[in-house]
C-alpha positions in Angstrom: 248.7 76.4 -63.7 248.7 72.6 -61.6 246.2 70.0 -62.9 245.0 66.2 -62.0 243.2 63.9 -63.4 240.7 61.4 -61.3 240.9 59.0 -64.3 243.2 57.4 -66.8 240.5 56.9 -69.6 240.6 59.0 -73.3 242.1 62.4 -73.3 238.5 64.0 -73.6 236.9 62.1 -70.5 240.3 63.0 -68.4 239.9 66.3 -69.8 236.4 66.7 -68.6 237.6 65.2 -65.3 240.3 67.5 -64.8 240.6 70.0 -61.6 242.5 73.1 -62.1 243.4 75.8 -60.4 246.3 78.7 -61.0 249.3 79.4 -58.5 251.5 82.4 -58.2 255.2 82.5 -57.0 253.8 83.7 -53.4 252.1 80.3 -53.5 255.2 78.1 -54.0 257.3 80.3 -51.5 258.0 78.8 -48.3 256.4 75.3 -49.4 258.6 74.7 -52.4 256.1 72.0 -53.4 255.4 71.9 -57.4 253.3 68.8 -57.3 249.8 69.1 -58.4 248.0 67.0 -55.9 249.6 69.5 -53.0 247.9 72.9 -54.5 245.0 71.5 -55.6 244.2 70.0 -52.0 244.5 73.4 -50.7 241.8 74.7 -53.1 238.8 72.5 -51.2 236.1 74.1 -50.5 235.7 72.4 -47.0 239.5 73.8 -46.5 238.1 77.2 -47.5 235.6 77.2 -44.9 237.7 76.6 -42.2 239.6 79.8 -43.5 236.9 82.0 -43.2 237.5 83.2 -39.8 234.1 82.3 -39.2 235.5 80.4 -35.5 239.0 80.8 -33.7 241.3 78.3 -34.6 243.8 76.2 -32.9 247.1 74.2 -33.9 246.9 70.4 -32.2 250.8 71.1 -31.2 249.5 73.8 -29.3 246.3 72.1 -27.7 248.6 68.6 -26.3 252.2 69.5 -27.0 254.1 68.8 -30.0 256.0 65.9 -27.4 253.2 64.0 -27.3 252.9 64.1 -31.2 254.8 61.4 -33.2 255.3 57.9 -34.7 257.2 55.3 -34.0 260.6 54.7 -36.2 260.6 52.2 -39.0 262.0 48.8 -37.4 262.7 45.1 -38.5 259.8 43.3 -37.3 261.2 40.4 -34.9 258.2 38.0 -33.9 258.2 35.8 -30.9 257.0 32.3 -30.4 254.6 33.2 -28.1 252.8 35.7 -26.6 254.7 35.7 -23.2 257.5 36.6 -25.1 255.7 39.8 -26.6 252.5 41.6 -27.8 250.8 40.7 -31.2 251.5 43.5 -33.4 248.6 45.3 -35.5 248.9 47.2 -38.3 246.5 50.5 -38.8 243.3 49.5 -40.1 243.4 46.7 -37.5 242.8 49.2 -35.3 239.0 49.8 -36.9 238.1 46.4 -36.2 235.0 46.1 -34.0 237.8 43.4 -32.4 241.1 44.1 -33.3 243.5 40.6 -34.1 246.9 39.9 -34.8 248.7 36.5 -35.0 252.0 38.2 -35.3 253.5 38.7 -31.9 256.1 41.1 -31.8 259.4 40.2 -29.8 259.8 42.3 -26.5 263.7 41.8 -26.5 264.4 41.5 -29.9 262.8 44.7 -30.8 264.2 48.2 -29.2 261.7 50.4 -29.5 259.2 47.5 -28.4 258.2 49.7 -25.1 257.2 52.5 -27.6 254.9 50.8 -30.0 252.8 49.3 -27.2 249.3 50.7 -27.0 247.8 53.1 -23.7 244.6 53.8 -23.3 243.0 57.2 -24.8 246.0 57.7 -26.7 244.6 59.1 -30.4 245.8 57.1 -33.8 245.7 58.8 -37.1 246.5 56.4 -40.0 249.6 58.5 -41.9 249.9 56.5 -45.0 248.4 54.7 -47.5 245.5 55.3 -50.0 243.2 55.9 -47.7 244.9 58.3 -45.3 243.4 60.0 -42.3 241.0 57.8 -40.3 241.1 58.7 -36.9 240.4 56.5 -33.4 241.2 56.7 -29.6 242.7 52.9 -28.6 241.1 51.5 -25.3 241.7 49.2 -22.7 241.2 46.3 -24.7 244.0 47.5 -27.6 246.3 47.7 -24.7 247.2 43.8 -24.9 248.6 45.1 -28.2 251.5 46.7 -30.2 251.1 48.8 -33.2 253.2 49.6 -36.2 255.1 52.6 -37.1 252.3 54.1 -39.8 250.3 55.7 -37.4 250.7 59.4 -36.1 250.0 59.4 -31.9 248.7 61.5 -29.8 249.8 60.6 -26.6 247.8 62.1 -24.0 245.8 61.2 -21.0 241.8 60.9 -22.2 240.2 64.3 -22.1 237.1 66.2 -23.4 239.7 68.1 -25.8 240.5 64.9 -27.5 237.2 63.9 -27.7 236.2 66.8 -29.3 239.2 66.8 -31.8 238.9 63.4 -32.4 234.9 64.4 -33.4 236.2 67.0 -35.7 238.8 65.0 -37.4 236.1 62.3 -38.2 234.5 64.8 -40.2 234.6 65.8 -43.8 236.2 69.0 -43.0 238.7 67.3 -40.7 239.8 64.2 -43.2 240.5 66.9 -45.8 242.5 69.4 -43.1 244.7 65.7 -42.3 245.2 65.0 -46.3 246.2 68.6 -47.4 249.8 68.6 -47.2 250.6 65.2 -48.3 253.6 64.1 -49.6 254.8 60.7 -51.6 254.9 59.7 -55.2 253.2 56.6 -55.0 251.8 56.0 -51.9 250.6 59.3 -49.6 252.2 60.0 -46.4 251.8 62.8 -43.5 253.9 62.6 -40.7 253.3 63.9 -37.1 254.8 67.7 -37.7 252.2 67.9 -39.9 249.3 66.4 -37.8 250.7 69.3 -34.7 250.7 72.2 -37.1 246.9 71.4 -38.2 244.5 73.9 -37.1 241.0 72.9 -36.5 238.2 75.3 -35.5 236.8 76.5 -31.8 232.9 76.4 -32.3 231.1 77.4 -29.5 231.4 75.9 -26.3 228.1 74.0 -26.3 228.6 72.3 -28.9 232.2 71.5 -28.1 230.7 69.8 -24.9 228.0 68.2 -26.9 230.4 66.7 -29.5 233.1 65.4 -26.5 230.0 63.9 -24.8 228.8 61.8 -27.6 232.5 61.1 -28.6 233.3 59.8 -25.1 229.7 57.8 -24.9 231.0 56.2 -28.4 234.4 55.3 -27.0 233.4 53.8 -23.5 230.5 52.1 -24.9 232.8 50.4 -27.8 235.4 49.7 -25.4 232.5 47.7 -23.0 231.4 46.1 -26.4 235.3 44.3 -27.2 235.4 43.6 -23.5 232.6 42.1 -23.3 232.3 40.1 -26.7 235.7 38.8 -25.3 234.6 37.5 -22.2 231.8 35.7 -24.2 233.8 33.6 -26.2 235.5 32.4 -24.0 232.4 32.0 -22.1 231.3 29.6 -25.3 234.0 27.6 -25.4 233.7 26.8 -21.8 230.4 25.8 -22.1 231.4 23.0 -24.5 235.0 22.4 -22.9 237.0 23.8 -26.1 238.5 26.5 -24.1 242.0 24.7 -23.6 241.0 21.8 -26.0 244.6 22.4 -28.6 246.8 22.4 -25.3 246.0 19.0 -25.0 246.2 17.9 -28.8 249.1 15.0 -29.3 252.1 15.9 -31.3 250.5 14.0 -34.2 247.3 15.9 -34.3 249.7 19.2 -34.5 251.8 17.7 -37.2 252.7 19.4 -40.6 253.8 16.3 -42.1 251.3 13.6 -42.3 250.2 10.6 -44.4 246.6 9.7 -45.8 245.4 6.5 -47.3 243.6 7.4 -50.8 240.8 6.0 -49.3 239.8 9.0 -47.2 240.6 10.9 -49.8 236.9 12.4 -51.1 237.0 15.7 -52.8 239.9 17.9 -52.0 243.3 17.2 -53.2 245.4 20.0 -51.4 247.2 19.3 -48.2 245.6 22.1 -46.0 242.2 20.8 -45.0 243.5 17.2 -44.8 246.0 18.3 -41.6 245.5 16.1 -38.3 245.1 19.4 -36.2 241.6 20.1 -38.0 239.7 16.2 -37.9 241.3 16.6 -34.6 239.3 20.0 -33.8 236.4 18.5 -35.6 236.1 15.8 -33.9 236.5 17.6 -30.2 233.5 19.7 -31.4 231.5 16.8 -32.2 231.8 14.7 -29.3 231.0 18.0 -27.0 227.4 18.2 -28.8 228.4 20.1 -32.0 227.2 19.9 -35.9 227.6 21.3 -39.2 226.7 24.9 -39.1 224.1 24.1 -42.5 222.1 22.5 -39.4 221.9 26.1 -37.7 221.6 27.9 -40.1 221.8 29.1 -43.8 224.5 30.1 -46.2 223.8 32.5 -48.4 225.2 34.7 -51.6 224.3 37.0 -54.3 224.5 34.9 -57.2 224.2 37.2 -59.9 226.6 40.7 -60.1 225.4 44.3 -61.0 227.3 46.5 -62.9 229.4 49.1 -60.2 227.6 52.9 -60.4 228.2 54.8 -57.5 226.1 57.7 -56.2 226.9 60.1 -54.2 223.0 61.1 -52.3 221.7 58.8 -50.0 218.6 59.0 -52.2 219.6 57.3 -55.1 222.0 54.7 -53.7 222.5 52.3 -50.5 225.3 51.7 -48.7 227.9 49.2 -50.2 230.0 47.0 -48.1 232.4 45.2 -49.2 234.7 42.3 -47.7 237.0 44.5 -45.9 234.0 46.2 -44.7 232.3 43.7 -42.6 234.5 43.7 -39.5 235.4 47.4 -39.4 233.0 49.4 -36.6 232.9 52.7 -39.3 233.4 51.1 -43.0 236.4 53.1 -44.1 235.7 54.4 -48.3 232.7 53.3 -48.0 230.5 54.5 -51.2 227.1 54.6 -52.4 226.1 52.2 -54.9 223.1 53.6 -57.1 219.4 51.1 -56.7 219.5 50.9 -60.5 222.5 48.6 -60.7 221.0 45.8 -58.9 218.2 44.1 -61.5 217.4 42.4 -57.8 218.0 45.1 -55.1 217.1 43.3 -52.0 219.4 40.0 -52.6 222.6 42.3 -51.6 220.4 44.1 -49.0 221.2 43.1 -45.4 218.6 42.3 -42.4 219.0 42.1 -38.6 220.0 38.8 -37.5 222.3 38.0 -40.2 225.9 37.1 -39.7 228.2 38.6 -42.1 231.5 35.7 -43.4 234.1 37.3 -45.2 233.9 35.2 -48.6 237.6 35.9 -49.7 241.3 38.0 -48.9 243.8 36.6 -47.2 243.6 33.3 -45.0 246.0 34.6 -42.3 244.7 38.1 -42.6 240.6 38.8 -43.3 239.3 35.8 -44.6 236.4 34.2 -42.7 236.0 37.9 -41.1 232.4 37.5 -39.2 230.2 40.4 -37.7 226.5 40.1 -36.4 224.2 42.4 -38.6 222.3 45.4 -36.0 219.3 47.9 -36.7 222.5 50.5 -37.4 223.6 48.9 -40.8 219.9 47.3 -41.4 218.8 48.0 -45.2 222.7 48.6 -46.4 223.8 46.2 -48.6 226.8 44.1 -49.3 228.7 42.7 -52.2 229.5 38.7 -53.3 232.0 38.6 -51.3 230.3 38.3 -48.2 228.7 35.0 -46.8 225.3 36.0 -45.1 224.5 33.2 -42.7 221.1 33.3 -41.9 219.8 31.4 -38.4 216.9 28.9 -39.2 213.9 29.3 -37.2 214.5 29.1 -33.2 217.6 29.4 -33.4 219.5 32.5 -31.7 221.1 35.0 -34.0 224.2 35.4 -30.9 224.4 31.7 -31.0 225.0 31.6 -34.9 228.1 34.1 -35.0 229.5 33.0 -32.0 229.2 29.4 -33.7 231.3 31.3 -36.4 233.7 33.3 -34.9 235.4 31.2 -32.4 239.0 29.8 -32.4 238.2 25.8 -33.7 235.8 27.3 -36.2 237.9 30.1 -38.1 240.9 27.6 -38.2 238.7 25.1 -40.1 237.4 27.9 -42.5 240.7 29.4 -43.3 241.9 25.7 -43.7 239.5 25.0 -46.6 240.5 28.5 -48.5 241.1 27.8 -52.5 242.7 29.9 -55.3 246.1 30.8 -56.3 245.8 34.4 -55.7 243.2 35.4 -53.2 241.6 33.0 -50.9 238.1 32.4 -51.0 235.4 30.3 -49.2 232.1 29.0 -51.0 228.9 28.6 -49.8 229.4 24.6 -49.8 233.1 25.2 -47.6 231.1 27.5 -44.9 227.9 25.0 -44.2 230.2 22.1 -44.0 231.7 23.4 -41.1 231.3 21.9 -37.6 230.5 23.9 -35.2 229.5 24.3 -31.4 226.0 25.0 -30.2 223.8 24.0 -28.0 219.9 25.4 -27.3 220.2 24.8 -23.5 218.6 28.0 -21.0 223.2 28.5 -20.3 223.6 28.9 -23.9 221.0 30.8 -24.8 222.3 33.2 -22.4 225.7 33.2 -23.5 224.2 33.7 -27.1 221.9 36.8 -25.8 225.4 38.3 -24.1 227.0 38.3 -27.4 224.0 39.9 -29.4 223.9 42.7 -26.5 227.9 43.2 -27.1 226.9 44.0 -30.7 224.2 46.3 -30.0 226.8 48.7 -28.0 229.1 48.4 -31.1 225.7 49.8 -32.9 225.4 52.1 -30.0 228.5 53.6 -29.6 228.6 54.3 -33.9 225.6 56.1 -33.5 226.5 58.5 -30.6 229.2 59.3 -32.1 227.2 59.6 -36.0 225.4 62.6 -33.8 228.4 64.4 -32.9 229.8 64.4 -36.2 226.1 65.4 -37.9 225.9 68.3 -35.5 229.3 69.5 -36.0 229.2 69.6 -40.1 225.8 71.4 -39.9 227.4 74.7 -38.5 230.9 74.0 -40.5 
């Protein structure tokens, strides 16, 4: 008999927690696994459909070639200057970004399996370790301009309707438990690519294998036009208020590390950080092209009272929880359902179209300062104190307002005035004080409308791809 418990409270609550389930000999044989979590995974019911011979089933090795199945080998991670020298290097939930970042650039000739790691287009990632193993995603033109660690399983193969419709099925609750079955790892999980080419994943009928590859493909291309062309409008932005090149041209003092302040302009910060040369220098730049504080544009907001955590599980007694890590990823990975009833003021966490979402702490050279422009697709969900809303005040463009945020100047003057000394965080007071560029003429205004329409295929592309994934779990 093989046990877990979900929860290290009193014996009685663990025991009422407990899943159990018997195995025999024959079970053990040809596995020779004894850890609980192994057998028990094997006992899910989604699992149990699958192995009903309800559909004919296929291995992935056999489907693109166990060749074209595998992971990179673990490597010291040599980082270049500069990106001439290299390719920044993500790591896997980067990859789940509605923009994916790095400033890390991984050495081309300091690294040998460099040519390896670098990303092609329509090649398949499946995240192989970690917590939260098993999210799936099909890397575009726009990852190409990156590298990516070892702790993802590829499939490297040229785009196809196959992978679109495999890449549907994995993204489904009957696929995410097929990838965490045969796990392995004592404190972390892990699955490795032999694994991922032995899986077998069902044949449905051929109309509805077309239908899911469609809306898969739809998903991916319109995504992949959504990073393009949010891209293209930032640098668009800048442009408009000549930032684009404006660091290039700093003086070495208003780079330096090492500087000196008279008390006098000393007002109320005491750590080095925000008082560095490079960010007056930035604030200053901004300024002079026409810029202001951002509390001019628009409003800060956050939840100021908590709610005690009670998750749900149906849609009918809960809403959608985000929390920071959430804001930039295009499909929330462990996302949960927190129940109406912990909130004594429900529609304070609720979110509204318009809204630009500010990741309130984590990290400043990681997540921190995160921003994301709120669509009809996550309108109504609801997000947690620790996630700035900034709100545009009236007239003024929602586009205009996270492109305000997000830009190069701006994020290195909000990650400058992180405090704590654990986790970073930003308050409400450090985001509005902000300078930032905008401008209301008919050119920016356009550029603002670009951006919002960039965000709307984001919305677009989660939503085909939502369908494919609804129809496919009705009939498994």
């Amino acid at each position: 008999m093989v046990g877990g418990a979900t929860n290290p409270r009193s014996y009685a609550t663990r025991k009422r927690s407990m899943r159990i389930s018997s195995i025999t000999a024959r079970d053990v044989h040809g596995t020779l696994r004894f850890d609980s979590k192994f057998h028990l995974s094997r006992q899910n019911p989604f699992l149990e459909v699958l192995r009903s011979n309800k559909w004919p089933m296929q291995s992935i090795g056999d489907a693109f070639g166990k060749e074209n199945i595998w992971t990179g080998n673990i490597f010291s991670r040599v980082y270049a200057p500069s990106p001439e020298h290299g390719k920044p290097l993500l790591v896997p939930y980067d990859l789940f970004r509605y923009v994916p970042w790095s400033d890390k650039t991984l050495s081309r000739s300091q690294v040998s399996q460099f040519e390896r790691l670098e990303m092609k287009r329509g090649w398949l990632f499946i995240v192989c370790s970690g917590r939260n193993l098993g999210p799936v995603t099909i890397a575009d033109t726009f990852c190409e301009q990156f590298t990516m660690s070892h702790d993802m399983v590829r499939i490297a193969v040229e785009p196809s309707d196959e992978l679109f419709y495999l890449a549907a099925f994995l993204s489904t609750a009957h696929g995410q438990a097929t990838i965490r079955t045969d796990m392995n790892g004592s404190v972390i999980d892990h699955t490795d690519a032999n694994k991922i080419a032995a899986l077998r994943y069902p044949m449905v009928d051929e109309d509805l294998r077309s239908f899911c590859a469609t809306n898969f493909r739809k998903g991916f291309e319109k995504r992949e036009r959504a990073r393009l062309l949010l891209a293209e409008t930032k640098e668009m932005f800048l442009r408009l208020f000549g930032l684009e090149n404006a660091e290039d041209e700093f003086r070495p003092e208003e780079k330096a590390r090492r500087f000196t302040l008279n008390r006098s302009h000393i007002t109320d910060r005491f750590d080095a950080e925000p008082q560095a040369p490079r960010y007056s220098t930035w604030r200053e730049r901004i300024l002079a092209s026409g810029g202001c504080r951002l509390s001019e544009i628009a409003d800060v907001q956050r939840p100021a009272n908590r709610y005690k955590t009670s998750y749900v599980e149906d849609e009918r007694y809960g809403v959608k929880m985000m929390g920071g890590r959430h804001v930039s990823q295009y499909r929330p990975i462990a996302l949960r359902l927190m129940s109406l009833t912990a909130f004594k003021n429900p529609s304070a966490f609720r979110l509204n179209t318009g809204m630009t979402l500010l990741t309130a702490d984590g990290r400043a050279e990681e997540n921190l300062a995160d921003c994301a422009l709120v669509t009809n697709d996550r309108q109504g969900w609801a997000a947690s104190g620790h996630v700035h809303r900034v709100v545009p005040k009236p007239g003024v463009h929602p586009g205009l307002v996270y492109l305000a945020c997000a830009t190069g100047p701006v994020q290195a003057q909000l990650k400058s005035l992180a405090t704590g000394s654990v986790v970073d965080a930003l308050s409400e007071s450090d985001v509005s004080s902000v300078i930032v560029p905008y401008g209301s003429s008919s050119a920016a205004i356009e550029i603002g409308k670009a951006a919002q329409t960039a965000w709307e295929l984001f919305a677009a592309a989660t939503s085909a791809e939502d369908e494919a994934i609804s129809a496919l779990e009705a009939v498994l």
